[in-house]
C-alpha positions, 0 to 999 in steps of 0.5 A: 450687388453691382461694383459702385454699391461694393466700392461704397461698402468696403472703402476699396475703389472700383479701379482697386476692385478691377485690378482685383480681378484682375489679379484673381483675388476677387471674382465677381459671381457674374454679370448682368443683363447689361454687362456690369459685374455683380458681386455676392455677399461672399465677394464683400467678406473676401475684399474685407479680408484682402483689405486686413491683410494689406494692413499688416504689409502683405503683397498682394500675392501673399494675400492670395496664398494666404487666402487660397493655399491651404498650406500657406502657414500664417506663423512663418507669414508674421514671422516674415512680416515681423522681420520685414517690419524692424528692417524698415523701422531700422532703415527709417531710424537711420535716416531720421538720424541722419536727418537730425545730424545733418540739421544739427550741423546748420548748414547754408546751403545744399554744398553744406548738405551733401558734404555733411552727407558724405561725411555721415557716409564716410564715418559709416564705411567698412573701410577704414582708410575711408573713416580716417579721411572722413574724420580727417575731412573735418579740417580739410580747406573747406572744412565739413559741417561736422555733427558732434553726435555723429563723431562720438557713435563714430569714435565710441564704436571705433576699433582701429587705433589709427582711425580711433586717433583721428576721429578723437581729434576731430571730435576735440575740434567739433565744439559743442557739448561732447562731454555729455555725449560722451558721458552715456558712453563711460556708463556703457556695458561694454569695457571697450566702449567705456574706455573709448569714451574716457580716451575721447575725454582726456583729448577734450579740453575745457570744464566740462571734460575735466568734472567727467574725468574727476567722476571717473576717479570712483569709477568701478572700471579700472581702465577708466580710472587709470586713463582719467587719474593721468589726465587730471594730473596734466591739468593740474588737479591734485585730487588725482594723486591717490589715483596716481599712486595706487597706479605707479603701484599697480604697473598700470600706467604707471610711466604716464602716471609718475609724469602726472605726479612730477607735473603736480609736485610743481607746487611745492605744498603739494611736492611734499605730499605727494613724496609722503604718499610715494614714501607710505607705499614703500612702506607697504611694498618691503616684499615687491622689488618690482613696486619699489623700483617704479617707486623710485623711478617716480621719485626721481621726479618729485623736488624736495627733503622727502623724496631725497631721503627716501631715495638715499634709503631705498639706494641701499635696497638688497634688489640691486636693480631697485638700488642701482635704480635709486643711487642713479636718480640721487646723482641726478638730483645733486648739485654739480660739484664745484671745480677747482680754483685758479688764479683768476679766482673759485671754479664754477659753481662757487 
């Protein structure tokens, strides 16, 4: 069979087969009287094979192992084409996401494209000088056209406080809807990951960001409600309280949370309700000097008849500290007393 009529049997071009030979792969059985090469059934089988084999990524050089090294195991050769295979889907991935991203962040020019690139570039550095200038890049004179995506992956799988911070205000500036990035990484398996997420919230401002943080109230993580109750105090959401309670209790954030209690005891109606709480939780520490003394120290900050009586009570406590600490907050809390009179009329404050 001359190398026309193989070509058009087997799919594979005469230059292919040519090269072929070259190679060693396929050896056509001989000539004929004019020179052309002639090629046997057994020719036809083994470009077939050449050809199946290519499909799965071999080389060709691995083809010709495969089909003439009797040694040659065919386990640890799809076991190599099996690692091969994910390193290019992974690499392939990769770039359709950063594809994405830089699509996403609209840009209007190529200047747009290669700074976003080099963006993308600086987030995904081992250093972390180089992350922190990348987020800090976001806000520079020409400010980067920043993928939000791309800034919550960044500040989710962040490890380093300093650029943690930074990639944290970058995120709070980005725009769009991080919130709902966000939320995938709250439900993450990994605690640190989770409390990444609740960190970048509390950072974020608008609706959005506070209906997560009041979710994280039931959360089953203790970090992330610990983190979310303060949060919710500062905007003002009185639904935090009992979350902020159980933390002054708990000595787990408990200076950020007693702040978020004085910050809601602005409203009078909830100032009372908020001293009952923290007096109902004396009630249940009688044993706990260490609770009773933050409870006092949160009280310091709440207005009104509640806090003081319970303050009065817990400045005759038998832990001097706990008293010490309670007497203190009372004198802070008493009008300054008025001075004495003269003969151009009353002291100040009369």
């Amino acid at each position: 069979m001359l190398i026309g009529e193989v070509a058009r049997r087997s799919g594979v071009s005469a230059r292919m087969l040519r090269h072929y030979e070259r190679l060693g792969l396929v050896r056509p059985t001989g000539r004929t009287g004019s020179g052309y090469r002639e090629y046997s059934e057994e020719n036809i089988r083994r470009v077939f094979h050449i050809e199946s084999l290519r499909s799965l990524g071999l080389s060709l050089h691995e083809v010709g192992r495969a089909l003439d090294d009797p040694g040659f195991a065919p386990a640890r050769l799809v076991d190599g084409l099996v690692r091969r295979t994910r390193e290019r889907i992974a690499a392939e991935t990769e770039l359709l996401t950063r594809l994405r991203r830089i699509d996403a962040s609209e840009p209007a020019g190529w200047e747009d494209v290669l700074r976003t690139v080099a963006l993308l570039r600086g987030l995904g550095s081992a250093s972390p000088g180089a992350r922190q200038r990348a987020a800090l890049s976001t806000a520079g004179d020409v400010p980067v056209p920043v993928p939000a995506e791309a800034l919550v992956e960044a500040v989710l799988a962040e490890s380093d406080p300093i650029v943690a911070g930074a990639l944290r205000w970058a995120l709070a500036r980005s725009g769009g809807d991080v919130p709902a990035l966000l939320a995938e990484g709250l439900g993450s398996p990994v605690a640190a990951v989770r409390e990444r997420a609740v960190l970048s919230l509390v950072e974020i401002p608008g609706e959005g960001a506070t209906a997560l943080l009041r979710e994280a109230l039931d959360h089953p993580d203790a970090v992330v409600r610990g983190h979310a109750a303060p949060a919710l105090g500062a905007r003002g959401v009185a639904e935090a309280v009992p979350a902020l309670l159980d933390l002054v209790v708990a000595e787990r954030n408990d200076s950020d949370a007693a702040e978020a209690l004085g910050t809601l005891a602005a409203d009078p109606g909830l100032a009372e309700e908020i001293a009952a709480g923290l007096a109902g939780r004396l009630a249940r520490a009688v044993t706990e000097p260490s609770v009773r003394r933050r409870l006092a120290q949160a009280l310091a900050e709440i207005p009104g008849p509640t806090a003081s009586r319970a303050l009065a009570e817990l400045a005759g406590d038998e832990d001097r500290a706990v008293a010490l600490t309670a007497a203190y907050v009372l004198t802070l809390r008493r009008p300054p007393a008025a001075g004495p009179a003269t003969e151009d009329g009353p002291g100040p404050g009369v």
